[in-house]
N, C-alpha and C positions, 0 to 999 in steps of 0.2 A: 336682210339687206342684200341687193343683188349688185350685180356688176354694169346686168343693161339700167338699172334705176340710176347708180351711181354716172356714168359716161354723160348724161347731159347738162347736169349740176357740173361737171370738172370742165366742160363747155364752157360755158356760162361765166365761171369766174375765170378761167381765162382769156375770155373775151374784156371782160370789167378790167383784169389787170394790166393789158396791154394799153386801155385809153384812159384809166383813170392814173392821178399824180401819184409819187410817191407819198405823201403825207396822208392822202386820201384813203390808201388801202388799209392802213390799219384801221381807222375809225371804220370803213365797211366789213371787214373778216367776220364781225360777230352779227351783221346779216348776213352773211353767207351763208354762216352756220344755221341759223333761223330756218334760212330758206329749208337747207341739206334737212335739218329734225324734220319739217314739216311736209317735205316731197318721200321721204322713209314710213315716217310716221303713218302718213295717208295709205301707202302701199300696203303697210303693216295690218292695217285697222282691214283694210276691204279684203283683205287674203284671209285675216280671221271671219268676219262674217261670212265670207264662203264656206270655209271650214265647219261654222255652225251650221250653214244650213245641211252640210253635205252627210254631216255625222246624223243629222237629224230625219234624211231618208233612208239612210243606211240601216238605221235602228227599225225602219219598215220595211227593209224589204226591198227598195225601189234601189239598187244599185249603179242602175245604169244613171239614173239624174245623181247620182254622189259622186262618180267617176266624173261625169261631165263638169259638175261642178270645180272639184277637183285642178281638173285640169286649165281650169280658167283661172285658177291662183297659181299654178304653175307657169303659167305664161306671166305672172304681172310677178310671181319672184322663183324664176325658174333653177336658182341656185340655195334653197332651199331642202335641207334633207329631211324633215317632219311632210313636209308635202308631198315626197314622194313615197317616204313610210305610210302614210296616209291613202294613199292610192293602191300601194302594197297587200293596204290590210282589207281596204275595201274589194280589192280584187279577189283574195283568198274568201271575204266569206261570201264570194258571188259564186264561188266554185271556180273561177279564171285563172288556175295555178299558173301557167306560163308569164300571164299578165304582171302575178303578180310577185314571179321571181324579177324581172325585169326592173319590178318599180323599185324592190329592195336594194337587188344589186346597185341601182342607180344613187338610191341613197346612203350608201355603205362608200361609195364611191367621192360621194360630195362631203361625207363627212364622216369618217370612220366611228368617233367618239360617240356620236348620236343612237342614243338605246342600243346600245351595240349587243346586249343580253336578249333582248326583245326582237329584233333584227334578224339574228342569227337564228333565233328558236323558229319565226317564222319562216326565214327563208330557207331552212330544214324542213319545215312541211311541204311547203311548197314547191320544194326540189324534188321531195320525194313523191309528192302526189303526180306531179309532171313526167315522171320516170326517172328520175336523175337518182335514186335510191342512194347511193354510194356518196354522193353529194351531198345528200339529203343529211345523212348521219353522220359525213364530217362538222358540217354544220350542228347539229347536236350534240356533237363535241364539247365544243368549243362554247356551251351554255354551262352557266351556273344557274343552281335555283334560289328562286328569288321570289318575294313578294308577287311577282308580274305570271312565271314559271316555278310549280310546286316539284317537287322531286317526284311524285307520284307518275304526272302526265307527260315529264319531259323520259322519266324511265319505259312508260306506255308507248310514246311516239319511238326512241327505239327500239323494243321490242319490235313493233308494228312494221319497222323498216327492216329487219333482220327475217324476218318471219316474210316478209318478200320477195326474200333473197336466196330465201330455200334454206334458210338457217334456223330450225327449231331449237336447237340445244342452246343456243346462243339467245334464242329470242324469250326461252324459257324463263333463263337466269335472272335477263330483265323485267320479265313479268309477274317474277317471285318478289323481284325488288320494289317493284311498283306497289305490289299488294300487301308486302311489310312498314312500305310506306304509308298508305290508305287503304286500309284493309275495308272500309266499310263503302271503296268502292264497287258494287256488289257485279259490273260487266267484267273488271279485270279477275275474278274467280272463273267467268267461262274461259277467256283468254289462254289462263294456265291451264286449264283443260284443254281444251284445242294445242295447244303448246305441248306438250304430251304426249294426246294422242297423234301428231303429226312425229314425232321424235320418235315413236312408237311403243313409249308407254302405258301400254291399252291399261292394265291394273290400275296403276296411278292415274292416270284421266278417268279411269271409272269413281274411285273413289272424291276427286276432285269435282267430280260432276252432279256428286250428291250432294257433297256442302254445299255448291252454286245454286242447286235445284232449291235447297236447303234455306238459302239466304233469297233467291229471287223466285218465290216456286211458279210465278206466271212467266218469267224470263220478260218484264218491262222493262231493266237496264239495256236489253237487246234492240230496245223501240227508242233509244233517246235521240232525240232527232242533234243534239251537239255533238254527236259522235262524226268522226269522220275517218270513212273506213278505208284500210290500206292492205290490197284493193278494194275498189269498190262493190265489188260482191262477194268480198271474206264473208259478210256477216249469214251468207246463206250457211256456209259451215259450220259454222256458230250454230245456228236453227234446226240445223240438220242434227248436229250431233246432241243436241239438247233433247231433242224430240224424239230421236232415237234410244237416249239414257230413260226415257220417263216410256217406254214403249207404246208409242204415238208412231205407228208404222206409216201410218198414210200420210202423215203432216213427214215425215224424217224421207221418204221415199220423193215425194215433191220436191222438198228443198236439196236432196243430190242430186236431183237431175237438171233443177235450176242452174246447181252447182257446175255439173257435167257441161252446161250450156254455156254458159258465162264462162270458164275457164277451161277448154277442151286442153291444152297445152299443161293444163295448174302442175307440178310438181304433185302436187296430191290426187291428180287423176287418175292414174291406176288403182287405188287405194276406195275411193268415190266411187268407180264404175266395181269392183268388185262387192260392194255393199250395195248397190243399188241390185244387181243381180241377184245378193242373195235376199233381200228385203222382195224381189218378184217372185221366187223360187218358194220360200219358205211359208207352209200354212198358216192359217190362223188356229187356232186351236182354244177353246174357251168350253172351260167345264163348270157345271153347275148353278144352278137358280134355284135355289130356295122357295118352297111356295110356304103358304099356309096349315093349317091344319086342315084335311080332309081328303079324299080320292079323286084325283084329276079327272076330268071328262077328256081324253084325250085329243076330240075332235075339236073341242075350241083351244085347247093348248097348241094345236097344231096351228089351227086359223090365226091367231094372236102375233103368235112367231111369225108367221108369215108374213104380218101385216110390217113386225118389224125391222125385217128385212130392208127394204127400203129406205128407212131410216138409217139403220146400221152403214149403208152403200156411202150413204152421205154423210154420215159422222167422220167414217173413214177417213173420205177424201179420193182420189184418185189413186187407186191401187194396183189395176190394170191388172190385177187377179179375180180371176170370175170365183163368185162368194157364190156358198147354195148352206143352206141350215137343214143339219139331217138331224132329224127326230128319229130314236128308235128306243125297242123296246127290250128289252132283255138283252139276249147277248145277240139274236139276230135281228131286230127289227130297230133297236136301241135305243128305245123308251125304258129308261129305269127310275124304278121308282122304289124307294127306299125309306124308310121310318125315320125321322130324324124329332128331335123335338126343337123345334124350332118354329118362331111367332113370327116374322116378318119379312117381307119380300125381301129378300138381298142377291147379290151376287156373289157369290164365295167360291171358293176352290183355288188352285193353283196355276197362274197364267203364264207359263217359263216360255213359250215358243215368243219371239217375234211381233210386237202388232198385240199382243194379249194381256195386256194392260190398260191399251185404247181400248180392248172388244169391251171388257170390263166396266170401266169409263162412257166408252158410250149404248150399251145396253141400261144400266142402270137408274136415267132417269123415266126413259119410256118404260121398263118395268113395273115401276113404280105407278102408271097410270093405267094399268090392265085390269080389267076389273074382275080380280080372282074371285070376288065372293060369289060369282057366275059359274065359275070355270071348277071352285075344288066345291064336291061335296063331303059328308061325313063330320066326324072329328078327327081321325087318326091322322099324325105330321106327318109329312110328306116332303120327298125331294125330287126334282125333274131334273136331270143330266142332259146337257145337248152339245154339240160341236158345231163349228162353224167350220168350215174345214177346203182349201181350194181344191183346185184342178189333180 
């Protein structure tokens, strides 16, 4: 019920009343009222089927006909605060934060009581995705969780805001609470890792970083496309630090310097640009391939290697370290070869440097495709040692 739908019915009968008799108006009062239900009623009815249709592009995608929509029930009952909530909500999942602090406030405005839990929760996102951060988490305040808001996401959203604010210790605390909350949601395990090691907990985020590895070992909670990241290119430190825990140099050396990119100012930019340095500085190092049983030909071991080279460059990724594979022989040429008994192609040894857990990783399946029954003669086991080693 609006006030411009009411003014021309209050017309109306005070037009009737001034010409019609005294005796007359009572017997008409109960069409007035007729008329009043059926001029509301109509208003009522056409502002919900907008409403349907509006929700029903929304759920595709097409935001911008839901807003227009929208706004064409806001004109025919523009003192409505579900309408504006509606426009609020539509705006947030178009990514339109401003829009759609504006539409909230308006509705917070026109009627305080109206989902005032649901309200507040969003126009906390929304403040803080817009920059209003401090705004943002008043408003997060002042939520209780509820059926609509779990304790889990509304302790996520502020951690998320604090951790914006240059405040790990603070953002930690709530990210611990989050995941006591819902522990089996497996992206707030990185969270508190990054929470951590931003606070400077390097021990504790390593260990932290195992369980996550542990619980997500591909890191798909990282890929959920309902996440909504605060900022928007947090989740590269996310990637970075994950990729780095699982020694993935090339994947971890990318995503700091995305990082470096996207937030040159970050509070965590000194911290970024010092690991990106030493992730360029620090060799690769990778010892040991197992062959089979027999005496290497060292001239196709060498050609093999070679070939996989290349492959290796690309496994990598972009490392911006020139890579060279030195084969030798003893203690000067550095070809060793050693008796081992051992039946099948593997990768073994110890990978501590940097990036040497990737070499591992991605040597491993093209080894497996060389065709050593070419390459070793004899019976006697055999080990080939090589290094990969930079500038």
């Amino acid at each position: 019920m609006t006030k411009r739908a009411i003014a021309p019915i209050f017309a109306l009968i005070a037009l009737v009343t001034c010409v019609a008799p005294a005796s007359a108006r009572s017997s008409k009062s109960k069409r007035h009222l007729k008329l009043w239900d059926r001029v509301l009623m109509g208003r009522y009815k056409q502002t919900e089927k907008l409403v349907r249709e509006a929700r029903k592009h929304s759920t595709r995608g097409r935001f911008r006909k839901a807003e227009a929509l929208l706004r064409r029930a806001i004109k025919i009952r523009p003192y409505a605060a579900k309408l504006r909530y509606l426009l609020g909500s539509v705006h947030l999942f178009a990514g339109s934060y401003r829009g759609c602090v504006k539409a909230l406030k308006e509705a917070r405005k026109l009627d305080k009581t109206f989902n005032k839990n649901l309200v507040a929760f969003r126009l906390g996102l929304c403040l803080s995705m817009s920059g209003s951060i401090r705004e943002g988490i008043s408003e997060y305040l002042k939520v209780h969780a509820s059926r609509w808001v779990s304790t889990s996401l509304l302790y996520w959203n502020l951690a998320d805001s604090y951790m914006a604010l240059g405040r790990p210790t603070r953002a930690l605390s709530y990210y611990q609470a989050a995941v006591r909350s819902n522990p089996g949601l497996r992206v707030l395990h990185f969270a508190v890792a990054v929470a951590m090691d931003r606070a400077g907990q390097s021990r504790s985020a390593d260990r932290q970083l195992r369980r996550a590895n542990r619980l997500d070992p591909t890191g798909a909670s990282l890929d959920d496309k309902d996440i909504v990241w605060l900022p928007s290119y947090d989740h590269l430190y996310y990637r970075a630090l994950r990729a780095q825990s699982l020694h993935l140099r090339g994947k971890a050396l990318q995503y700091w310097q995305r990082f470096m990119k996207a937030a040159p100012r970050s509070p965590w930019s000194y911290v970024v640009s010092r690991r990106v340095k030493a992730l360029r500085l620090a060799p690769f190092e990778a010892k040991g391939i197992s062959l089979d049983k027999g005496a290497a030909d060292l001239k196709l071991v060498a050609a093999e290697l070679t070939k996989l080279h290349g492959r290796l460059r690309r496994c990598l990724g972009t490392t911006q370290v020139p890579l060279k594979l030195s084969l030798m022989r003893g203690a000067r040429l550095g070809l060793l070869l050693t008796r081992r008994s051992l039946s099948r192609v593997t990768v073994i040894g110890r990978f501590g440097a940097p990036g040497g857990g990737q070499v591992a990783s991605c040597l491993g399946a093209p080894l497996r495709k060389v065709p050593w029954s070419r390459i070793i003669k004899g019976s006697s086991p055999v080990s080939l040692s090589f290094s990969l080693v930079g500038p």
